[in-house]
SEPA-348009 format. One record per atom (N, C-alpha, C): chain; atom name; x, y, z. Coordinates in steps of 0.2 Angstrom, whole numbers, m for minus. Each point is the difference from the previous one (the first is absolute). Layout:
REM residues N
<'A'; 'CA'; <X; Y; Z>>,
...
REM end
This chain:
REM residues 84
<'A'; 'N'; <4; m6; 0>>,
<'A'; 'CA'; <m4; 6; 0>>,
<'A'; 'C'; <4; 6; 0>>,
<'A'; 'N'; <m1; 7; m5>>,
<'A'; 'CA'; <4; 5; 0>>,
<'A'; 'C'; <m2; 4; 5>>,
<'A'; 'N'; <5; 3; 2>>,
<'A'; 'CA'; <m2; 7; 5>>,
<'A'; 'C'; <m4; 4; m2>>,
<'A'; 'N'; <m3; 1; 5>>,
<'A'; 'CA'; <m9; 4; m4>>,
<'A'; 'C'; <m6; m5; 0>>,
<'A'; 'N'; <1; m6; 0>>,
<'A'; 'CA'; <m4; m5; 1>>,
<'A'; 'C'; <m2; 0; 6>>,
<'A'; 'N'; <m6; m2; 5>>,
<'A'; 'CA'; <m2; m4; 5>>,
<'A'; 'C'; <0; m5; 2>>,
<'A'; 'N'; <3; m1; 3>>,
<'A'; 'CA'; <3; m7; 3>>,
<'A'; 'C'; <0; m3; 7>>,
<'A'; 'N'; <0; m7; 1>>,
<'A'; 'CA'; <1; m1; 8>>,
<'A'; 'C'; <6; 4; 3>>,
<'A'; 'N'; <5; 1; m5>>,
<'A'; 'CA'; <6; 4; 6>>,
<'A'; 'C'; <m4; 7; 1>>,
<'A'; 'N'; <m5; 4; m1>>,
<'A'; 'CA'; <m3; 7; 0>>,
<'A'; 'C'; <m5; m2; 4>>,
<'A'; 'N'; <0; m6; 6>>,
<'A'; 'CA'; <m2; m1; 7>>,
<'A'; 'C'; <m11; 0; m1>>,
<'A'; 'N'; <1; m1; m7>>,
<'A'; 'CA'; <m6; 0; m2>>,
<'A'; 'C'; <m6; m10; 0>>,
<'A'; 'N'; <m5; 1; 3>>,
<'A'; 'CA'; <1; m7; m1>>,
<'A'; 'C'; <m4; m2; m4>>,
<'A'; 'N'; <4; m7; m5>>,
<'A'; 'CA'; <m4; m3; m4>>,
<'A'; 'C'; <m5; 1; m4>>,
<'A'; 'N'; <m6; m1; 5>>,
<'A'; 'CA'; <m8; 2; m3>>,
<'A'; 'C'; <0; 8; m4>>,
<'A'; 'N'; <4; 4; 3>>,
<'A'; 'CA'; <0; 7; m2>>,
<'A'; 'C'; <4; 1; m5>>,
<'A'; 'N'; <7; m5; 0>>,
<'A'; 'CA'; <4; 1; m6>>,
<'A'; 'C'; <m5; m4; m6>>,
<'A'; 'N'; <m1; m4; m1>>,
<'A'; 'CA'; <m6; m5; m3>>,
<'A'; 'C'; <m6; 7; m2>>,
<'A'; 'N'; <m4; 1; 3>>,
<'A'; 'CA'; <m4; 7; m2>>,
<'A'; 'C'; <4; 5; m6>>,
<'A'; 'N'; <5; 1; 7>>,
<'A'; 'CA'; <2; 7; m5>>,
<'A'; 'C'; <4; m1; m8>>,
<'A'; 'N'; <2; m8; m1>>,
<'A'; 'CA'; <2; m2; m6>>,
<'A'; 'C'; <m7; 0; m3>>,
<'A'; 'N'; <m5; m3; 1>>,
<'A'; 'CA'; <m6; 0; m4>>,
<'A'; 'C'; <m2; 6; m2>>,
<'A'; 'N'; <1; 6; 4>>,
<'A'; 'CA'; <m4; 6; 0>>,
<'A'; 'C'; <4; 2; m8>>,
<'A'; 'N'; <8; 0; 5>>,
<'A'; 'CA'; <5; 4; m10>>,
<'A'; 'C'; <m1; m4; m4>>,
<'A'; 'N'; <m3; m7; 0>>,
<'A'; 'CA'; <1; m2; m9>>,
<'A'; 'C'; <m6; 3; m2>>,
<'A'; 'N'; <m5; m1; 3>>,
<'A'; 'CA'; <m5; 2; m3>>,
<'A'; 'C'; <m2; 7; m1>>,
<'A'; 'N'; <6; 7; 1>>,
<'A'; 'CA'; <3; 3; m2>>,
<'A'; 'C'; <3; 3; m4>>,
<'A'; 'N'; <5; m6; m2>>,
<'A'; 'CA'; <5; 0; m4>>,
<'A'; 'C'; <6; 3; 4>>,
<'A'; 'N'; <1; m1; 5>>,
<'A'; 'CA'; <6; 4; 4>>,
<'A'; 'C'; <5; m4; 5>>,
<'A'; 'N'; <6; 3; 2>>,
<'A'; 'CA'; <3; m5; 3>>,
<'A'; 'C'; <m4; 1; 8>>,
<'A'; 'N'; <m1; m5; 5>>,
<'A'; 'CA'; <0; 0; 4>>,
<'A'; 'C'; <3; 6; 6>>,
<'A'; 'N'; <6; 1; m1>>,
<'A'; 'CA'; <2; 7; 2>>,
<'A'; 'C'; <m4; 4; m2>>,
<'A'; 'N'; <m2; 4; m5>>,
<'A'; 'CA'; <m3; 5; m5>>,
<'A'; 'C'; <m7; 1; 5>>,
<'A'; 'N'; <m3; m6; 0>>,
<'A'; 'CA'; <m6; m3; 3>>,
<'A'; 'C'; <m1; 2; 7>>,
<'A'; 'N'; <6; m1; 3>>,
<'A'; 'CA'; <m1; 2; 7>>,
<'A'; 'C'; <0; 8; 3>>,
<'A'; 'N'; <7; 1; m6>>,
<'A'; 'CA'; <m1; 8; 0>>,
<'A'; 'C'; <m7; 3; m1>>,
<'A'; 'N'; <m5; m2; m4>>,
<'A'; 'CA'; <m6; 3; m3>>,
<'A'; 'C'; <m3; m1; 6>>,
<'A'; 'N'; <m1; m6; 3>>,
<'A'; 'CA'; <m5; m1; 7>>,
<'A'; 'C'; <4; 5; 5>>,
<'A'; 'N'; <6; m1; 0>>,
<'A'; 'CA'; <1; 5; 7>>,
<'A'; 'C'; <m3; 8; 0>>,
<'A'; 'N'; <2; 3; m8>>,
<'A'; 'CA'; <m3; 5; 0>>,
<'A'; 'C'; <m7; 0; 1>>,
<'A'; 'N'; <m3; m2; m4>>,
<'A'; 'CA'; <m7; 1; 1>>,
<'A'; 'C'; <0; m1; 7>>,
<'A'; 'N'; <1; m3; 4>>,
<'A'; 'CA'; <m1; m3; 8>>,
<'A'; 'C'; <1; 9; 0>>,
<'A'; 'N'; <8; 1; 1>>,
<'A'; 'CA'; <3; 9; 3>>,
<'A'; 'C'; <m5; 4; m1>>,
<'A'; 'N'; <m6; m2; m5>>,
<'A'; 'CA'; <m4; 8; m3>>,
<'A'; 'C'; <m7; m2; 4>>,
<'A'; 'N'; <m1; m5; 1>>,
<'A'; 'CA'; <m5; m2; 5>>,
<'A'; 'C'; <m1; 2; 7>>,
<'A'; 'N'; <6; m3; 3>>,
<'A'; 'CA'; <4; 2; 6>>,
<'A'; 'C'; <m1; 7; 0>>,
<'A'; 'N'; <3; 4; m4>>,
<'A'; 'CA'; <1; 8; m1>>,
<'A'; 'C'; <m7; 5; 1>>,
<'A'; 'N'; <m5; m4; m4>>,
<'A'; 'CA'; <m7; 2; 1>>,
<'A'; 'C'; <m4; 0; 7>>,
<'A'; 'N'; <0; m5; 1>>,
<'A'; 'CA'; <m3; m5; 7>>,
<'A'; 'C'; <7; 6; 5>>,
<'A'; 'N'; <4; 2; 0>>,
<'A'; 'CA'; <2; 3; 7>>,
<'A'; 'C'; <0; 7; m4>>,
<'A'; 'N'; <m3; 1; m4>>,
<'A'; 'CA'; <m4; 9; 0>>,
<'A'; 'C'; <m3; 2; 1>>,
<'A'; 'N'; <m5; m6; m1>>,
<'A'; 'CA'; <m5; 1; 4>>,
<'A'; 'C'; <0; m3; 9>>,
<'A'; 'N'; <2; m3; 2>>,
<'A'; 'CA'; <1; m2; 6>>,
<'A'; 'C'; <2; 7; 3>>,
<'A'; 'N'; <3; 2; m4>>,
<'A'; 'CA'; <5; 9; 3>>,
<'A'; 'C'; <m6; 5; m1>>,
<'A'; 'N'; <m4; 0; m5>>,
<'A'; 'CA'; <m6; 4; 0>>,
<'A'; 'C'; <m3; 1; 7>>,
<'A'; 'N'; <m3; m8; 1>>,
<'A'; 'CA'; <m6; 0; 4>>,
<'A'; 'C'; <5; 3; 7>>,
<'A'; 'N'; <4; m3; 1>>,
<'A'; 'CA'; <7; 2; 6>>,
<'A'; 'C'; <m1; 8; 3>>,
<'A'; 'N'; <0; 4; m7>>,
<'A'; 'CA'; <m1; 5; 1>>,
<'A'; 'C'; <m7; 7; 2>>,
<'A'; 'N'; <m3; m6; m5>>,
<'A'; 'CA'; <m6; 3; 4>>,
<'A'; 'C'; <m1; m4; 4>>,
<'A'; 'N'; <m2; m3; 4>>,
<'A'; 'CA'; <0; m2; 7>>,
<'A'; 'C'; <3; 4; 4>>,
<'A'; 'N'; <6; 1; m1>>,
<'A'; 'CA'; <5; 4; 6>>,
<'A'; 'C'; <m4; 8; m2>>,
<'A'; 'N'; <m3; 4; m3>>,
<'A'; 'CA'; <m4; 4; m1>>,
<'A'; 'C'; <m6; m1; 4>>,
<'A'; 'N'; <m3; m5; m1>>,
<'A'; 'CA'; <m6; m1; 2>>,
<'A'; 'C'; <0; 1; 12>>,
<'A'; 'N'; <5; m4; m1>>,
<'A'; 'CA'; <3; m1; 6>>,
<'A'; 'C'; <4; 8; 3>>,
<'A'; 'N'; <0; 4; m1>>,
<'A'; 'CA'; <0; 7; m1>>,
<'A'; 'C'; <m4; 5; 2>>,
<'A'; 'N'; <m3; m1; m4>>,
<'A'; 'CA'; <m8; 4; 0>>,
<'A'; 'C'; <m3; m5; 5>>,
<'A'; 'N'; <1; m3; 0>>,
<'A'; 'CA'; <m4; m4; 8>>,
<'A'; 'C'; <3; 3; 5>>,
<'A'; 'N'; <5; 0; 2>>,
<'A'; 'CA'; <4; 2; 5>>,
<'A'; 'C'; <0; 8; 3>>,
<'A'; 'N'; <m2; 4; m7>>,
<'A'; 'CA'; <0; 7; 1>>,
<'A'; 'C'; <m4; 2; 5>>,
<'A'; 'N'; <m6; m1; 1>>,
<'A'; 'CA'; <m5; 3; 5>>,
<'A'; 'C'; <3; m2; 4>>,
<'A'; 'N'; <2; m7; 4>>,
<'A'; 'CA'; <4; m1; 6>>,
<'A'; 'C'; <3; 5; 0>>,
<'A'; 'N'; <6; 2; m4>>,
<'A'; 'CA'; <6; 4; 4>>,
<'A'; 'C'; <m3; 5; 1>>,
<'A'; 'N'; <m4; 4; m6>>,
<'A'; 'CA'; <m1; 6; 4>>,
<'A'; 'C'; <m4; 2; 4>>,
<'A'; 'N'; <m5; m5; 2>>,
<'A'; 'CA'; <m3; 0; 8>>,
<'A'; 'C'; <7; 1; 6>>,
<'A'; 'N'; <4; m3; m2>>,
<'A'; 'CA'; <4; m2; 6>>,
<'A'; 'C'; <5; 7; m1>>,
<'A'; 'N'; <0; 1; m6>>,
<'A'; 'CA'; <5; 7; 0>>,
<'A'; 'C'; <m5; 6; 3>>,
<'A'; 'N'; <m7; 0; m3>>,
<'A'; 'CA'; <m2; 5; 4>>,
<'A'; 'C'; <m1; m1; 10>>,
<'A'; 'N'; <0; m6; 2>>,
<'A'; 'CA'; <0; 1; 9>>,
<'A'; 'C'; <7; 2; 1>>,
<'A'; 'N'; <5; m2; m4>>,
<'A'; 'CA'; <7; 3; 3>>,
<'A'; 'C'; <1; 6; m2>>,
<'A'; 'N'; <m3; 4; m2>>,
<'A'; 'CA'; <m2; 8; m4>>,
<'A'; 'C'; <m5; 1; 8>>,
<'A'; 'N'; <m3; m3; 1>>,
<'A'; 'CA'; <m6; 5; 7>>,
<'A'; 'C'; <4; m2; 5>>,
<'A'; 'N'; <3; m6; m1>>,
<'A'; 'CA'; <3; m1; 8>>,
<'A'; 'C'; <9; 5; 3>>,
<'A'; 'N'; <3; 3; m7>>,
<'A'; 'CA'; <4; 4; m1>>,
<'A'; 'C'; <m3; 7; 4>>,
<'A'; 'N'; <m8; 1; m1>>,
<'A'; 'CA'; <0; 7; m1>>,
<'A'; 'C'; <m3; 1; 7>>,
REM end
């Protein structure tokens, strides 16, 4: 097998090499090619899924804000009466 191929030395097992061979010929690709192609697609996926994870993140921690404001400035105003 040439470098760029996936193989049992790339700690991958069997069933999955066996896959990912089926997947490139059917393809027309080598194996390596193959795996490049799935991993990116995976990276752009991945990439999506935590922008939006970081979206909602962010509004949350807004939401969690604007909750908190009426607390504080109840309590900022009793240390404002109790100063004076």
């Amino acid at each position: 097998m040439s470098r760029g191929e996936a193989g049992d030395a790339d700690g991958l097992p069997p069933e999955v090499v066996a896959r990912l061979r089926a997947y490139a010929a059917g393809r027309e690709v080598t194996p390596g090619a193959a795996l490049a192609e799935l991993c990116a697609a995976a990276d752009h996926t991945c990439a999506v899924a935590l922008a939006g994870t970081e979206a909602r993140a962010h509004r949350l921690e807004a939401a969690l804000a604007e909750a908190r404001r009426p607390w504080l400035a109840k309590v900022l105003e009793g240390l404002r009466r109790k100063e004076s």
